[in-house]
C-alpha positions, 0 to 999 in steps of 0.5 A: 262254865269251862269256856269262861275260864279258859277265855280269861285264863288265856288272858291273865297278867296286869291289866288295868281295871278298865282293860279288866272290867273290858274283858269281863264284860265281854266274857258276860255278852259271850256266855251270858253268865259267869260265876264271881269264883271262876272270873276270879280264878281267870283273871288271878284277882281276888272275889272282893275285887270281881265283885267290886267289878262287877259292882261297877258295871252293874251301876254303868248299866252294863250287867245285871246281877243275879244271885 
Protein backbone atom coordinates (compact mmCIF):
# COMPACT_ATOMS: atom_id res chain seq x y z
CA UNK A 1 0.00 0.00 0.00
CA UNK A 2 3.07 2.42 -0.76
CA UNK A 3 0.45 4.21 -3.36
CA UNK A 4 -1.71 5.05 -0.22
CA UNK A 5 0.94 6.41 1.93
CA UNK A 6 2.23 8.50 -0.56
CA UNK A 7 -1.51 10.01 -1.68
CA UNK A 8 -2.16 11.00 1.99
CA UNK A 9 1.49 11.90 3.11
CA UNK A 10 1.46 14.18 -0.03
CA UNK A 11 -1.47 15.76 1.61
CA UNK A 12 -0.75 16.07 5.34
CA UNK A 13 -1.16 19.29 7.61
CA UNK A 14 -4.45 20.63 9.48
CA UNK A 15 -7.25 19.53 8.14
CA UNK A 16 -10.78 19.18 9.74
CA UNK A 17 -12.04 15.93 10.44
CA UNK A 18 -14.82 16.11 7.70
CA UNK A 19 -11.95 17.31 4.97
CA UNK A 20 -10.05 14.22 6.74
CA UNK A 21 -12.59 11.65 6.77
CA UNK A 22 -13.10 13.33 2.73
CA UNK A 23 -9.77 12.27 2.08
CA UNK A 24 -9.92 8.93 3.37
CA UNK A 25 -12.60 7.91 1.80
CA UNK A 26 -11.26 8.73 -1.17
CA UNK A 27 -7.91 7.14 -0.64
CA UNK A 28 -10.40 3.58 0.27
CA UNK A 29 -12.61 4.22 -3.43
CA UNK A 30 -9.23 4.44 -5.15
CA UNK A 31 -7.01 1.47 -3.49
CA UNK A 32 -10.19 -0.36 -1.99
CA UNK A 33 -8.08 -1.21 0.94
CA UNK A 34 -5.89 0.69 3.39
CA UNK A 35 -4.55 -0.41 6.82
CA UNK A 36 -5.58 1.94 9.91
CA UNK A 37 -1.17 2.02 10.41
CA UNK A 38 -0.66 3.47 7.28
CA UNK A 39 -3.84 6.05 6.96
CA UNK A 40 -2.27 7.03 10.45
CA UNK A 41 1.15 7.69 9.36
CA UNK A 42 -0.20 9.54 6.23
CA UNK A 43 -2.49 11.70 7.83
CA UNK A 44 -0.05 12.46 11.01
CA UNK A 45 -2.84 11.45 13.50
CA UNK A 46 -2.90 9.14 15.92
CA UNK A 47 -4.73 5.01 15.16
CA UNK A 48 -7.37 5.98 17.87
CA UNK A 49 -8.38 8.79 15.66
CA UNK A 50 -8.48 6.80 12.33
CA UNK A 51 -10.45 4.42 13.74
CA UNK A 52 -12.73 6.76 15.13
CA UNK A 53 -12.83 7.83 11.38
CA UNK A 54 -13.36 5.01 10.13
CA UNK A 55 -15.79 4.30 12.57
CA UNK A 56 -17.85 6.98 11.56
CA UNK A 57 -17.93 6.30 8.03
CA UNK A 58 -18.70 2.70 8.31
CA UNK A 59 -22.13 4.23 10.29
CA UNK A 60 -22.62 6.51 7.28
CA UNK A 61 -22.29 3.84 4.91
CA UNK A 62 -19.58 4.77 3.33
CA UNK A 63 -17.06 1.70 4.16
CA UNK A 64 -17.10 -1.60 5.31
CA UNK A 65 -14.83 -3.01 7.73
CA UNK A 66 -12.64 -5.87 7.49
CA UNK A 67 -10.37 -7.39 9.93
Amino acid sequence: MAKLKKSARARTGAVSIEERRRRIRSLIETNTQGSVAELAEGFGVSAVTIRTDLTALEHMGVVVRTH
